[in-house]
VEXDREN-2710 file (C-alpha; in Angstrom, 1 decimal):
% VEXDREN-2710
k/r/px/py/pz
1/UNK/-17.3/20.5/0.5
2/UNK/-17.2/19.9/-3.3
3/UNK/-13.6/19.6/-5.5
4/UNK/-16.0/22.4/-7.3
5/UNK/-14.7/24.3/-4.1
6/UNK/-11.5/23.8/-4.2
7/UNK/-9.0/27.0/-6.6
8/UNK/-8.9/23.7/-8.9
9/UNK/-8.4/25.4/-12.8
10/UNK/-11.4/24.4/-15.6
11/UNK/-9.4/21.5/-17.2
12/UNK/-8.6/19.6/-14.3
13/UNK/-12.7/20.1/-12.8
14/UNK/-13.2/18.8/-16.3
15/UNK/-11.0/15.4/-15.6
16/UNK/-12.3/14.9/-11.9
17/UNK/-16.5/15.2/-13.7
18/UNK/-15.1/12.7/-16.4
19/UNK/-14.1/10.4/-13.2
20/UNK/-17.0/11.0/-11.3
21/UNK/-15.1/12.8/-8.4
22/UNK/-17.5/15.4/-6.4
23/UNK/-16.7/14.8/-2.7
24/UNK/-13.3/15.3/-1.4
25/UNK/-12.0/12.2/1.3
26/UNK/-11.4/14.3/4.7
27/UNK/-7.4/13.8/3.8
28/UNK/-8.0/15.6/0.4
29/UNK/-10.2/18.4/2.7
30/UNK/-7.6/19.1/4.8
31/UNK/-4.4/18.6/2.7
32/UNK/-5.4/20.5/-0.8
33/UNK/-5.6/23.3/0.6
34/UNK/-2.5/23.9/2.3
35/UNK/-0.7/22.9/-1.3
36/UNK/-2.2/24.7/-3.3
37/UNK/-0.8/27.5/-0.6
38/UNK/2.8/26.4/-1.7
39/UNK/3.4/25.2/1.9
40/UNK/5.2/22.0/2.5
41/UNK/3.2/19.5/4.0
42/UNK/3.9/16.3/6.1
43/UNK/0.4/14.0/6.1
44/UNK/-0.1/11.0/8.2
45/UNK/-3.0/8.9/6.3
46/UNK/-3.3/5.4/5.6
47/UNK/-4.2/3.7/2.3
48/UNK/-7.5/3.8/1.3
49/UNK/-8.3/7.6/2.5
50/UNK/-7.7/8.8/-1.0
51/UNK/-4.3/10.7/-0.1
52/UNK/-2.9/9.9/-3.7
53/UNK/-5.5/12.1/-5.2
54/UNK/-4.8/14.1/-2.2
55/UNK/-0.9/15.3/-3.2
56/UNK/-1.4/14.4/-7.5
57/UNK/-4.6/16.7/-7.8
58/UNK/-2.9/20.3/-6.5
59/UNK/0.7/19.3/-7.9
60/UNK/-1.2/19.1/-11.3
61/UNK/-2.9/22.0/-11.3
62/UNK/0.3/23.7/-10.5
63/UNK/1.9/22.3/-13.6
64/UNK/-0.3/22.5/-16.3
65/UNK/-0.7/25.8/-15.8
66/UNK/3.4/27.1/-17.5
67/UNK/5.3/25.1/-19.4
68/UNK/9.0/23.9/-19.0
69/UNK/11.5/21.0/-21.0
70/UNK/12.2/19.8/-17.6
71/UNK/11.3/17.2/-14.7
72/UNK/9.3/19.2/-13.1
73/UNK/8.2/17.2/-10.3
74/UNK/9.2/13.3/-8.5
75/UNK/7.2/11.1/-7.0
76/UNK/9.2/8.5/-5.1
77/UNK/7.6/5.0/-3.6
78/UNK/8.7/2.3/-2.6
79/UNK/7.2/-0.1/-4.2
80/UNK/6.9/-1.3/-8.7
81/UNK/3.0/-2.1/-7.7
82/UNK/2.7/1.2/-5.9
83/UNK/4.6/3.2/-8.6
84/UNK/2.3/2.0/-11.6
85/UNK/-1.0/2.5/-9.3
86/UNK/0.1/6.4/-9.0
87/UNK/1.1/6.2/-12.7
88/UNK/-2.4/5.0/-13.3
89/UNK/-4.3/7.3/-11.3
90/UNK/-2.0/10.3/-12.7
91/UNK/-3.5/9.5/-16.2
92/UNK/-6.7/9.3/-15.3
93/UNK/-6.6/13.4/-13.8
94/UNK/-4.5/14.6/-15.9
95/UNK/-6.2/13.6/-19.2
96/UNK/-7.3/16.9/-20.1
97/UNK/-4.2/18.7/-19.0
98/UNK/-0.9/18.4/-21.1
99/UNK/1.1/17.3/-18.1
100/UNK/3.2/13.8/-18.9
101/UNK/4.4/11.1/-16.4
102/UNK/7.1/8.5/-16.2
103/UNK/6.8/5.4/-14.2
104/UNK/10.6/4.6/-13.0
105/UNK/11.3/1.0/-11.5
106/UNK/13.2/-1.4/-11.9
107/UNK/13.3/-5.1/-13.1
108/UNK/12.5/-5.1/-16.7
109/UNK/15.0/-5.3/-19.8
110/UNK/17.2/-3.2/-21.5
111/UNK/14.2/-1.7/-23.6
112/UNK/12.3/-0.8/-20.7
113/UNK/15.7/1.0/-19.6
114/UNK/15.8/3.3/-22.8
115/UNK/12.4/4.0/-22.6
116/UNK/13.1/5.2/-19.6
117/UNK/16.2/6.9/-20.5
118/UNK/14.5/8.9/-23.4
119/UNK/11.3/10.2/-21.6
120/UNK/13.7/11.9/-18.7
121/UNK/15.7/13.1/-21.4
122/UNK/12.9/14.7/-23.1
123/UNK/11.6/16.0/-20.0
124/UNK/8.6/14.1/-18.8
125/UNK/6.9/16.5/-16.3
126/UNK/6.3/14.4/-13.3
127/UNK/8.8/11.3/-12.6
128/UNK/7.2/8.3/-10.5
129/UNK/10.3/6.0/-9.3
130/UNK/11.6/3.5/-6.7
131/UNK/14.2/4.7/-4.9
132/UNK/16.6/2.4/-6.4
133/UNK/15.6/2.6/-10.3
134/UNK/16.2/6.5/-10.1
135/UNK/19.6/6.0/-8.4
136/UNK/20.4/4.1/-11.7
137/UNK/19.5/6.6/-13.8
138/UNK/21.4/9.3/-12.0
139/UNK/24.2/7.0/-12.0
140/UNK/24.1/6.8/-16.1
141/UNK/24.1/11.1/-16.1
142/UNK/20.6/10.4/-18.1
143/UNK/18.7/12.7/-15.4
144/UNK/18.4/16.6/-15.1
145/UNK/16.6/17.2/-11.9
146/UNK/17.1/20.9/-11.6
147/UNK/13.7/21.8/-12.7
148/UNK/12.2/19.9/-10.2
149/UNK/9.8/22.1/-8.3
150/UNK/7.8/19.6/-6.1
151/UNK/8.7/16.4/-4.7
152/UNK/6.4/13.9/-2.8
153/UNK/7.4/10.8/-0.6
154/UNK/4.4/8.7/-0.7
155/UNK/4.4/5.7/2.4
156/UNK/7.7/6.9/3.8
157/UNK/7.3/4.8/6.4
158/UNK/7.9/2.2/4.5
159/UNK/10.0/2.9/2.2
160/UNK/12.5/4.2/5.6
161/UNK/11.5/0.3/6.9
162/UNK/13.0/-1.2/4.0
163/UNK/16.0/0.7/3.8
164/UNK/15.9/3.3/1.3
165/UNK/16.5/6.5/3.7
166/UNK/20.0/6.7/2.7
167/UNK/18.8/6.4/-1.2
168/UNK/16.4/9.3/-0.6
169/UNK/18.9/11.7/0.8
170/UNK/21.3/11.2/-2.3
171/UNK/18.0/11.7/-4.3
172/UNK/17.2/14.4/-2.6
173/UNK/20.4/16.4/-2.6
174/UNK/20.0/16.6/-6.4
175/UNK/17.3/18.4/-6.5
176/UNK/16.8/22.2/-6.1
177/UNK/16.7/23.9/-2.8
178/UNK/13.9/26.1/-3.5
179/UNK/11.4/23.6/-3.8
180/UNK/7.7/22.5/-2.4
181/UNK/8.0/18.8/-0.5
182/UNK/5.4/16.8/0.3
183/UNK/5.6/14.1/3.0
184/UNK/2.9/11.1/3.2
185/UNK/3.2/8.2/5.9
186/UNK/0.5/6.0/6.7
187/UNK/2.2/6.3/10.7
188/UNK/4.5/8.8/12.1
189/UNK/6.9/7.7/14.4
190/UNK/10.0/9.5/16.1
191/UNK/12.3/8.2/13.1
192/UNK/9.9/10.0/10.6
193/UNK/9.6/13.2/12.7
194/UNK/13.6/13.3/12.6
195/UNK/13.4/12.2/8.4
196/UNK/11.5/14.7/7.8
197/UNK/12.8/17.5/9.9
198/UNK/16.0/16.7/7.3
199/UNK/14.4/17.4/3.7
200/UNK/11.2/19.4/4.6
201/UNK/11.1/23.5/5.6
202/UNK/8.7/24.8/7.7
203/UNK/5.9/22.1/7.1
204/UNK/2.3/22.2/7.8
205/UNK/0.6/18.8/9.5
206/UNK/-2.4/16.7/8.3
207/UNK/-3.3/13.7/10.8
208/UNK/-5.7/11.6/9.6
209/UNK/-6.5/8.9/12.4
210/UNK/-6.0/5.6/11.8
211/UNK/-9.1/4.3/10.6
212/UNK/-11.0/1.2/12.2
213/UNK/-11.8/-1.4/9.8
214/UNK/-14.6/-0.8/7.8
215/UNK/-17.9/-2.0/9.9
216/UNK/-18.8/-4.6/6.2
217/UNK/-15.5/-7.0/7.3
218/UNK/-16.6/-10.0/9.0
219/UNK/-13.1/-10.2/11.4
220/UNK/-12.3/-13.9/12.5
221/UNK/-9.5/-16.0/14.1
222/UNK/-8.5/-19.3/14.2
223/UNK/-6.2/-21.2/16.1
224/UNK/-3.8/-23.0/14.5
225/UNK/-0.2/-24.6/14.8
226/UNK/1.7/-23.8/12.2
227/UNK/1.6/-27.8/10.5
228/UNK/-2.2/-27.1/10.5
229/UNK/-2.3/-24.1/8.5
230/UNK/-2.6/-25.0/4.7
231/UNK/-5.0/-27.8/5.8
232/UNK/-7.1/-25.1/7.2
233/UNK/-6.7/-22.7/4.4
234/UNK/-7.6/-25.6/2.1
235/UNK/-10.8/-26.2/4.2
236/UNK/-11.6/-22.4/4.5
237/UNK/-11.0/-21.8/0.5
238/UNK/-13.3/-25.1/-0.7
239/UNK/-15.9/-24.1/2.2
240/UNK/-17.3/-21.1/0.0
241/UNK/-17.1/-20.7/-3.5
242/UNK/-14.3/-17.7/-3.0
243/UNK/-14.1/-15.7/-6.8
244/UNK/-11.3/-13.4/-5.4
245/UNK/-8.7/-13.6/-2.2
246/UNK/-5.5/-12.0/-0.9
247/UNK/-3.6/-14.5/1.4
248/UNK/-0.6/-12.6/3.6
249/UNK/2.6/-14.5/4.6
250/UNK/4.7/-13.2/6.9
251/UNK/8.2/-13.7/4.4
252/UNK/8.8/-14.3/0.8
253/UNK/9.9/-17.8/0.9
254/UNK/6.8/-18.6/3.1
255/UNK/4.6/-17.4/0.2
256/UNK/6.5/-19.3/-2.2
257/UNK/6.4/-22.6/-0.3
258/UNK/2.7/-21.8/0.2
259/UNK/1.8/-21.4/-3.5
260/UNK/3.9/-24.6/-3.9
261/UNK/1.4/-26.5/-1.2
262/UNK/-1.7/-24.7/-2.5
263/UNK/-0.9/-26.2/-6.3
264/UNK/-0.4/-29.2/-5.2
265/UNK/-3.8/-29.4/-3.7
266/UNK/-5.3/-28.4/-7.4
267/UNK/-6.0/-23.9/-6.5
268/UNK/-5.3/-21.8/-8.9
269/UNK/-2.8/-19.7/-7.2
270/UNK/-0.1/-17.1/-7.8
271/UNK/2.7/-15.8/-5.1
272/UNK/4.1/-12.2/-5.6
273/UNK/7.3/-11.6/-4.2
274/UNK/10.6/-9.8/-5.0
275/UNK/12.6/-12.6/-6.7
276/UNK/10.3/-12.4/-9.5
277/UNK/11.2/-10.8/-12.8
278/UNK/9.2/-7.1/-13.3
279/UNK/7.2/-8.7/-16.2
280/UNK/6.0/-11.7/-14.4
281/UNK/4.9/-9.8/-11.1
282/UNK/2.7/-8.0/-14.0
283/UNK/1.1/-11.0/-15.6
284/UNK/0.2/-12.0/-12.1
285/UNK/-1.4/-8.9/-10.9
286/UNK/-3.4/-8.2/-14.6
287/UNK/-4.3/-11.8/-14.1
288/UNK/-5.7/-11.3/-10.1
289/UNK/-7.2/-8.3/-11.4
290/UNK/-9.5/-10.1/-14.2
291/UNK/-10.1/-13.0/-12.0
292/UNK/-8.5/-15.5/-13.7
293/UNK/-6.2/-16.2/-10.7
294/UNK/-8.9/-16.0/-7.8
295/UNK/-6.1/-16.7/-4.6
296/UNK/-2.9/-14.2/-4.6
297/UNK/-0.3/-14.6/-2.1
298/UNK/2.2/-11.8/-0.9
299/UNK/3.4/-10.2/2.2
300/UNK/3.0/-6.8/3.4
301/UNK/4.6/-5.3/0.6
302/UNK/1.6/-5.7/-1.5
303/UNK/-0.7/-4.7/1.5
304/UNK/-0.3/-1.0/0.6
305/UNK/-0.2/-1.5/-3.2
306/UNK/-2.8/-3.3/-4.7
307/UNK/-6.4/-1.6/-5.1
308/UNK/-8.5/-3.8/-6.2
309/UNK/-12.1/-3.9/-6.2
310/UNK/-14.1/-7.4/-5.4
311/UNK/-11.7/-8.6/-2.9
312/UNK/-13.9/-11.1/-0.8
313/UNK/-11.6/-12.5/1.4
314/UNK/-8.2/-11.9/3.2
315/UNK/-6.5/-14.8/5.0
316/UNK/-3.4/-13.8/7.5
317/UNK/-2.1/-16.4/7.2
318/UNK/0.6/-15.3/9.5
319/UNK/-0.4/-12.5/12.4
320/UNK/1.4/-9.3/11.0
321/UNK/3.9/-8.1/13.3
322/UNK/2.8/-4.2/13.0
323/UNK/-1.3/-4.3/14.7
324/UNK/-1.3/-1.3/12.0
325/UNK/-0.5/-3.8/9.3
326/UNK/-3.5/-5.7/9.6
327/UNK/-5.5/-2.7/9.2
328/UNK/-4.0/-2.2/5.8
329/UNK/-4.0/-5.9/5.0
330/UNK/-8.2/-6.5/6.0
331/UNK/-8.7/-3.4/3.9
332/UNK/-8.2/-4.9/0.6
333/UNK/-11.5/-6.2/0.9
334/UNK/-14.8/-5.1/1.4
335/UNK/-14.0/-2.1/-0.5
336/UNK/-16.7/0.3/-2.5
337/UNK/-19.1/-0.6/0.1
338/UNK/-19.3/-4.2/-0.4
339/UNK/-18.9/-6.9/2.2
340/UNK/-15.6/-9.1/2.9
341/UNK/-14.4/-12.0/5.3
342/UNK/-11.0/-11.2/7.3
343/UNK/-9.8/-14.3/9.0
344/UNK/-6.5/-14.8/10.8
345/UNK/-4.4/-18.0/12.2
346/UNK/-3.1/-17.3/15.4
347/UNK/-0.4/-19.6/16.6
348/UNK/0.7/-21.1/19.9
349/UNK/3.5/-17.9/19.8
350/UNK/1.0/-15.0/18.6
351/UNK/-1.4/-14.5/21.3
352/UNK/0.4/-11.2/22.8
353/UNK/0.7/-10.3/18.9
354/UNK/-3.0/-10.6/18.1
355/UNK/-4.2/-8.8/21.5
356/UNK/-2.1/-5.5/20.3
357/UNK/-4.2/-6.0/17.5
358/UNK/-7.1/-6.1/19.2
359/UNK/-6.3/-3.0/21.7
360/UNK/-5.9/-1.0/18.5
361/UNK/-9.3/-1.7/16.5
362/UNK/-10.5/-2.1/20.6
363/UNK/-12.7/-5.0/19.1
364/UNK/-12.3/-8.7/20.6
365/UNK/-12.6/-10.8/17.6
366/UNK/-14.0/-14.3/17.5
367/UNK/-11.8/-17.0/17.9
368/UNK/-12.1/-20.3/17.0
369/UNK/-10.9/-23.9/17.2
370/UNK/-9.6/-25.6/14.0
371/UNK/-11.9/-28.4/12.9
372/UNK/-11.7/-31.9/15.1
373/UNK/-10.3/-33.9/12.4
374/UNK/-7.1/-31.9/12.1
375/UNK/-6.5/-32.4/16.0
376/UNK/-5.9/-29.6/18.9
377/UNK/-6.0/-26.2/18.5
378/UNK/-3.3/-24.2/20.4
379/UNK/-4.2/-22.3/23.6
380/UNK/-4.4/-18.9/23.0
381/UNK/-2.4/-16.8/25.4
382/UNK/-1.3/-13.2/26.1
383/UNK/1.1/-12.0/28.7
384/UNK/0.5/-10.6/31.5
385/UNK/1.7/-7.4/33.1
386/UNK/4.1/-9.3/34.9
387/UNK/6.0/-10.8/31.7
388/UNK/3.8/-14.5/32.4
389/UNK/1.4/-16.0/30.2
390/UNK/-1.8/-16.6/31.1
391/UNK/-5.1/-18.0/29.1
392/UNK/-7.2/-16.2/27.6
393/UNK/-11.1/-16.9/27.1
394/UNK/-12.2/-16.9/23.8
395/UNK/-15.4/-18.6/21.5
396/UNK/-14.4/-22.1/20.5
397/UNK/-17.1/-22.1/17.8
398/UNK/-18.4/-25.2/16.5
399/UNK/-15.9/-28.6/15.8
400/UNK/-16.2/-29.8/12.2
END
């Protein structure tokens, strides 16, 4: 299938040639479709499968197509990073159309505010927002939602992980009844079955299946206490000449402390976390983005919102507690068909955390021993089926 095939209308075919768009991602197959049919849709696909394009391309070529001085449909994320990667890709589509967009989040100053205050006032067509950030503008009475004819929940999930299902109800209950609602979760489980059952009427269902990791990611794992980690990172970073890296903590003050260690040992390093000011998580992203940081360090947050080609390496630096977490995290690199390194540090307490990961990709990754000169590694261990522990065999590699 071609987008060519698709009841797309002239203007938008013209955006998607000017892009270079001509195949359609399987979730963009099977979703389009069904809304452009006007149905509402819950779709379980995880980043990287194209599902923005998958819910922006037929809510714009609904729009375009009559006018109105209203919001005339929300996008709601949960993350600022997230937000402005929708806002970006909504530009790009919609060049050639006359439909307008609003990034909503929070964090900046009070001119960033009445910006925002204006363009809902004025009647942007599509509204992309944190949870939060609109609340605050429905709070000031700056926000007429009753034109609002589609709404789409992208990684609710997530956003339901960090709290914001109560947000999205109050959000929700503003907006018209008679309205097409759009549901995308990189995972379904029972709580997002029962979330949606709330806010959407008579859905279809797209599953995409969780996707392996891409065959071009080298996937490795060391074993490491936790004192031995930076000095391993160090070794790992100064072993190759690394242009570009993601490193994943498993909290925000670990990434902090760990951009505080890295600096001291002379990398040019950045942490992105959620005490930092709007503008500064900004700088630090336009600056991983043009290279001129080469190692960024976040946690899982950023493991669904940053697309960013060149990637070569991603370090857990922590094993993710979700197995479908380190899906998303290894994805950041090796993207566009290039190749990428994955290695992870697997403490003396992760062993039964790593082997879920390693049911789900059902791959046995390569483990290793931290170099001799930094002492033991731990054993690595997995429970067994009667709550014990027990070794497990695994490929020491060479000792530096």
């Amino acid at each position: 299938m071609k987008f060519h095939d698709l009841n797309f209308s002239d203007k938008l075919l013209d955006g998607l040639d000017a892009m270079g768009f001509e195949n359609p991602t399987p979730i963009q197959e099977q979703a389009i479709p069904l809304i452009l049919e006007g149905h509402d849709l819950i779709a379980c696909a995880q980043t990287g499968t194209g599902k923005t394009a998958a819910y922006l391309l037929p809510m714009l070529n609904k729009l375009h197509q009559t006018e109105s001085n209203k919001v005339r449909a929300m996008i709601i994320a949960p993350t600022r990073e997230l937000v402005l990667q929708i806002d970006q890709q909504m530009e790009g589509f919609a060049y050639f159309t006359p439909v307008s967009s609003i990034p909503i989040y929070g964090g900046g100053d009070g001119i960033v505010w009445e910006q925002q205050k204006k363009a809902l006032k004025q009647g942007a067509d599509v509204v992309i927002g944190t949870p939060g950030r609109i609340i605050g503008h429905m709070n000031s009475l700056n926000t007429d939602f009753s034109g609002v004819e589609v709404l789409i929940l992208d990684e609710a999930d997530r956003m339901l992980d960090m709290g914001f299902q109560e947000d999205i109800l109050r959000i929700v209950n503003e907006l018209p009844k008679t309205r097409q609602t759009l549901l995308f979760s990189a995972t379904f489980p029972p709580k997002i079955r029962a979330f949606a059952n709330t806010i959407l009427n008579n859905p279809q269902s797209v599953n995409i299946a969780i996707s392996k990791p891409a065959a071009n990611i080298v996937q490795q794992a060391y074993l490491a206490y936790d004192n031995q980690k930076t000095g391993l990172l160090s070794k790992l970073l100064k072993s190759s000449d690394f242009q570009s890296a993601i490193i994943f903590t498993s909290t925000k003050d670990k990434a902090k402390q760990l951009e505080r260690e890295l600096k001291r040992l002379k990398f040019e390093t950045a942490a992105i976390h959620s005490d930092l000011e709007q503008k500064e998580r900004e700088k630090i992203m336009l600056a991983f983005r043009n290279r001129q940081i080469p190692f960024l360090i976040g946690t899982d947050i950023i493991s669904r919102g940053i697309d960013v080609d060149g990637i070569e390496l991603v370090v857990n630096y922590d094993v993710p507690p979700d197995p479908e977490d380190y899906i998303h995290r290894i994805g950041r690199t090796a993207r566009a068909e290039k190749n990428g390194i994955a290695i992870t540090f697997i403490s003396d307490k992760d062993g039964f955390q790593f082997k879920r990961i390693e049911d789900l990709i059902e791959k046995e990754i390569p483990k290793f021993n931290v170099p001799a000169s930094m002492g033991e590694s731990p054993e690595y261990k997995t429970r067994d089926q009667k709550g014990g522990w027990r070794k497990k065999p695994f490929n020491k590699g060479k000792r530096n």
